[in-house]
C-alpha positions as CSV (number, residue, x, y, z in Angstrom):
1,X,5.6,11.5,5.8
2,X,2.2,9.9,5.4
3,X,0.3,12.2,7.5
4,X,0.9,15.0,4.9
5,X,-0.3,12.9,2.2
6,X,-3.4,11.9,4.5
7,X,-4.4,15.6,4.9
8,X,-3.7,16.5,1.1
9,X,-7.0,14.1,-0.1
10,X,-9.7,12.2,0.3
11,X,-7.8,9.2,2.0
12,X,-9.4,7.1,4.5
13,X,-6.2,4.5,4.5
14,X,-2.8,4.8,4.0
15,X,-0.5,1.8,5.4
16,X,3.0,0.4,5.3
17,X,3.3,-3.0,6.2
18,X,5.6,-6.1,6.3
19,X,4.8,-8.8,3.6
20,X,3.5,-10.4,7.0
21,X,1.1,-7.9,7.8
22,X,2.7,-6.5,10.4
23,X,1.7,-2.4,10.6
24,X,5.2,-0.4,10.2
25,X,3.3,3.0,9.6
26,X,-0.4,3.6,9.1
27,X,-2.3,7.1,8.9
28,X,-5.8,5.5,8.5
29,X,-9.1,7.6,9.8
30,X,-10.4,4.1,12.1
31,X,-7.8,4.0,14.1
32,X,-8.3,0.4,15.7
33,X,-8.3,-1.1,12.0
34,X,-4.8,-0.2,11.2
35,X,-3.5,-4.0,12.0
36,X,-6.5,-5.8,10.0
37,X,-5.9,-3.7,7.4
38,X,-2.2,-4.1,7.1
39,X,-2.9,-7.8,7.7
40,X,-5.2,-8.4,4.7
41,X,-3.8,-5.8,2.5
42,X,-0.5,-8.2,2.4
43,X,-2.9,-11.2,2.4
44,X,-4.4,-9.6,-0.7
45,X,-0.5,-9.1,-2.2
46,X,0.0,-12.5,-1.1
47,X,-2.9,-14.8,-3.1
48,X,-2.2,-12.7,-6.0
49,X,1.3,-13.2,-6.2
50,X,0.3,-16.9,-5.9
51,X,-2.2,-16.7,-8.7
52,X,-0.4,-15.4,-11.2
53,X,3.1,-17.3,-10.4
54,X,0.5,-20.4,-11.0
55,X,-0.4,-19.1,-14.3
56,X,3.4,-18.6,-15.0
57,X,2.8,-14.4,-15.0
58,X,5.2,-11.6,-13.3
59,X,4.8,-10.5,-10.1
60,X,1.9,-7.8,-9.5
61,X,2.7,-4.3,-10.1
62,X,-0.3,-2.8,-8.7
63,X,-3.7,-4.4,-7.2
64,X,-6.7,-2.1,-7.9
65,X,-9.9,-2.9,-6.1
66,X,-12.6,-0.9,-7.1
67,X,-15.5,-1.0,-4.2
68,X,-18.5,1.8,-5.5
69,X,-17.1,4.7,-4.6
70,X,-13.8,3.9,-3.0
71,X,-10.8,2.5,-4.4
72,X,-7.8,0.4,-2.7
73,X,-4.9,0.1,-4.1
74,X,-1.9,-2.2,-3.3
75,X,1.5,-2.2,-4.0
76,X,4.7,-4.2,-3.2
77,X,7.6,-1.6,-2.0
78,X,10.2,-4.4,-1.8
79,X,10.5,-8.0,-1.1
80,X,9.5,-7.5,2.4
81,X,7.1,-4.7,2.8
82,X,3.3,-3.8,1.3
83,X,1.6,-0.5,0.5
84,X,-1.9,0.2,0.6
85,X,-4.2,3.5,0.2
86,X,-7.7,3.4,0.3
87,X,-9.9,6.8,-1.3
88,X,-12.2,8.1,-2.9
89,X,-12.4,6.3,-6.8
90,X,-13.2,9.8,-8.2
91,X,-10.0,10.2,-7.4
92,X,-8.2,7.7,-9.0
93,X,-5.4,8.7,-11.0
94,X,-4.4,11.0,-8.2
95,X,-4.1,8.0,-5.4
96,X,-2.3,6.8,-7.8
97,X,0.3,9.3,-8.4
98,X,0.5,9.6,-4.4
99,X,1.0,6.1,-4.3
100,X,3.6,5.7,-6.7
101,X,5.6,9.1,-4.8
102,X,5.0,7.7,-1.4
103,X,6.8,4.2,-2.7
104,X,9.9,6.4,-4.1
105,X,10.2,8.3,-0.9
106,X,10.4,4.9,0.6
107,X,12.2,3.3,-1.4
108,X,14.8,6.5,-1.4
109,X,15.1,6.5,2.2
110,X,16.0,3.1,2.0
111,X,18.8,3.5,-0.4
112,X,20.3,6.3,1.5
113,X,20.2,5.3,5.2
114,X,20.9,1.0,4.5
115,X,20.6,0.0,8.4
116,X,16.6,1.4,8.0
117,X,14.3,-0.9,5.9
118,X,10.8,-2.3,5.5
């Protein structure tokens, strides 16, 4: 699935990983950063979950980190698992919409096939 999306756009990341960091399915254009970026992206997820539960706030919805020119963006799929797209920021709103698809396809197949899951 993310391979289409990775073609589609100016994508340089895309990455599903456990809250752990550990890659479960990366399309990502350096190939040999696939496991540092799944590591920190949840590491990212992680202090800011901690940050705001210190400040008494809800959970992150979405982490935007604008970097001149690109944009990551991190999202929690479920309890256990972490997604994370990196592009071009002039094309903001549509990483986000692929985001937010990409995390109902997932969450979809998890709801219909129960054994399979993040």
């Amino acid at each position: 699935m993310f391979k289409e999306y990775f073609v589609q756009g100016d994508i340089d990341a895309l990455v599903l990983a456990s809250k752990n960091g550990i890659p479960i399915a990366t399309c990502i254009k350096k190939k040999d950063r696939s496991e540092s970026f799944s590591a920190l992206s949840a590491t990212v997820l992680g202090a800011s979950e901690v940050i705001l539960s210190g400040l008494d706030k809800d959970r992150p919805e979405l982490i935007e980190i604008d970097a001149r020119g690109s944009t990551l963006l991190i999202k929690e799929t479920d309890r256990n698992s972490v997604l994370s797209l990196l592009g071009d920021s002039r094309e903001l709103n549509y990483l986000k919409e692929i985001l937010y698809e990409i995390d109902t396809k997932i969450n979809n197949i998890k709801k219909t096939e129960p054994g399979r899951g993040a």
